[in-house]
C-alpha positions as CSV (number, residue, x, y, z in Angstrom):
1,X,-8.8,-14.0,-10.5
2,X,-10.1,-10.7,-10.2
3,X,-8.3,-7.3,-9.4
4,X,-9.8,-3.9,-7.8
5,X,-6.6,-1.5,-8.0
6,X,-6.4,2.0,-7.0
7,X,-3.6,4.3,-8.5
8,X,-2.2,7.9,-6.5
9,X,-3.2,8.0,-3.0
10,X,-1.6,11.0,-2.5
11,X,-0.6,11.8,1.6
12,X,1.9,13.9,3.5
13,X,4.3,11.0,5.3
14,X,7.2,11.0,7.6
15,X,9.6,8.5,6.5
16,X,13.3,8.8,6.7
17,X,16.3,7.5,8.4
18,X,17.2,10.6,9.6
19,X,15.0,12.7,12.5
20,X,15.0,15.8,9.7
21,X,13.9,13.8,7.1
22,X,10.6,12.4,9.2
23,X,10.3,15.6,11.2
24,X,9.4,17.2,7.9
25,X,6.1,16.1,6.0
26,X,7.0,14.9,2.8
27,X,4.7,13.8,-0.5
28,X,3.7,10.2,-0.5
29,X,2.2,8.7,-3.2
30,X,0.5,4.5,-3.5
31,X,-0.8,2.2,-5.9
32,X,-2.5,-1.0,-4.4
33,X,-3.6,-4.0,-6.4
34,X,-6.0,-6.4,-4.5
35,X,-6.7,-9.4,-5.8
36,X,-10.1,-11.2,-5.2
37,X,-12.6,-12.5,-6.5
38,X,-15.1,-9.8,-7.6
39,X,-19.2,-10.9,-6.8
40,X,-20.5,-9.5,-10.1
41,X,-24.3,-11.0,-9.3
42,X,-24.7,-8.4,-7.1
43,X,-24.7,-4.5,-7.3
44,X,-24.6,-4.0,-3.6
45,X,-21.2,-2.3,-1.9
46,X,-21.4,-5.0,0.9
47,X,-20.9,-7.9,-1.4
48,X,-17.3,-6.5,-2.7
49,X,-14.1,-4.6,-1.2
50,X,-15.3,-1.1,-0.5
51,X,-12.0,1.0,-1.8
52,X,-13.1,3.8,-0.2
53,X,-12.3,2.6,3.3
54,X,-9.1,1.1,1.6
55,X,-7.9,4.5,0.8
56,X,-9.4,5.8,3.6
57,X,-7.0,3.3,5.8
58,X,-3.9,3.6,3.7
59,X,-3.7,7.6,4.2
60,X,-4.1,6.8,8.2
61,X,-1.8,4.5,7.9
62,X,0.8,6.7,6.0
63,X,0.1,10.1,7.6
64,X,0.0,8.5,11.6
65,X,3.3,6.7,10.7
66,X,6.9,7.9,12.0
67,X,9.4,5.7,10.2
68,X,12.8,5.0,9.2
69,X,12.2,3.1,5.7
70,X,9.3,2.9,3.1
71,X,9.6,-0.7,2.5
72,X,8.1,-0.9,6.5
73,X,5.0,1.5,4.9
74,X,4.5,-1.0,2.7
75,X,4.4,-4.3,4.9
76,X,2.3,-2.3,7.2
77,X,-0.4,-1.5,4.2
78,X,-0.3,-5.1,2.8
79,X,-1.1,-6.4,6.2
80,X,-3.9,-4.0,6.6
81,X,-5.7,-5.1,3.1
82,X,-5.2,-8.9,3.8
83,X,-7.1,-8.6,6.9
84,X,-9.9,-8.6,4.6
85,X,-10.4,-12.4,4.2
86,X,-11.8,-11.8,0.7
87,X,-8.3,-10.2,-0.8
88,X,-5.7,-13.5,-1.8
89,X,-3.1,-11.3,-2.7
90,X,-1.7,-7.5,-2.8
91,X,0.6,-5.8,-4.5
92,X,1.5,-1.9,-3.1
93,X,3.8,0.2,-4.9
94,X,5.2,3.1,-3.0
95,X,6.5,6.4,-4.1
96,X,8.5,9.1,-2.2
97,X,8.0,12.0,-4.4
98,X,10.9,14.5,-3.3
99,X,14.0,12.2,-1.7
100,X,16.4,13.9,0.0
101,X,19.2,13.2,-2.9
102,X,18.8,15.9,-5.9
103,X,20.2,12.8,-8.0
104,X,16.6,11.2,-7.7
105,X,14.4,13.6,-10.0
106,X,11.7,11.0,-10.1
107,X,10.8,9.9,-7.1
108,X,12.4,6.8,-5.0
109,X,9.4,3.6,-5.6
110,X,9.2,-0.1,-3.2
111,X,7.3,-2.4,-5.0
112,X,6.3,-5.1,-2.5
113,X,3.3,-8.2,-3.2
114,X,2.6,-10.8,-0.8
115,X,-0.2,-13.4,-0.8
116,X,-2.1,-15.4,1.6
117,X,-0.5,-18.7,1.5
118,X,-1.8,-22.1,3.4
119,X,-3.2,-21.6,6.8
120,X,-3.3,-17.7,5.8
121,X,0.1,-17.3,6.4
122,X,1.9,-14.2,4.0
123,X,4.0,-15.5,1.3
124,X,6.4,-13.3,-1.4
125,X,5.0,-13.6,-4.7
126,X,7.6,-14.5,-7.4
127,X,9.1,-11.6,-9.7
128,X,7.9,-11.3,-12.8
């Protein structure tokens, strides 16, 4: 099975389970993996997943979004790429660039990856 993947779309969010912690924008940062299979015959943007409009959709998503935990970001961004009949599974990495603890120096990171199962109904994938 094919993959189309797109690394570091960088957005200002508000996610946090405190009203402060949304109320201020905050550096967002995802990685999607679609898996699909890829029309290779054809050299036309119509005949494949256009990642442009992916992006595009993910930062609307992300930017328009008031919540509480980055796990629901996540769920709400694999839903939007399977609408795309084409895409049989996802996986969506998200990364909160500055959280809230001065601990975390790196970044907090939710790793979700769902697939269309029978009758196009989401299932987990396994861990690796």
């Amino acid at each position: 099975m094919d993959k189309i993947c797109i690394y570091q779309i960088e957005f200002d969010g508000h996610i946090g389970v405190t009203e402060e912690e949304r109320s201020t924008p905050q550096p967002i940062s995802v990685d999607i993996e679609l898996t699909c299979d890829i029309n290779t015959q054809s050299d036309s943007l119509y005949d494949t997943i256009d990642y442009d409009a992916v992006c595009r959709k993910i930062v609307e998503i992300g930017r328009n979004s008031y919540l509480n935990l980055v796990e629901t970001l996540a769920e709400k961004i694999v839903k939007t790429a399977l609408e795309d009949s084409r895409v049989t599974s996802v996986l969506v990495r998200i990364k909160k660039c500055r959280p809230p603890l001065k601990e975390i120096k790196g970044g907090f990171v939710i790793e979700i990856s769902r697939h269309r199962g029978g009758r196009g109904t989401l299932q987990h994938l396994p861990a690796d």
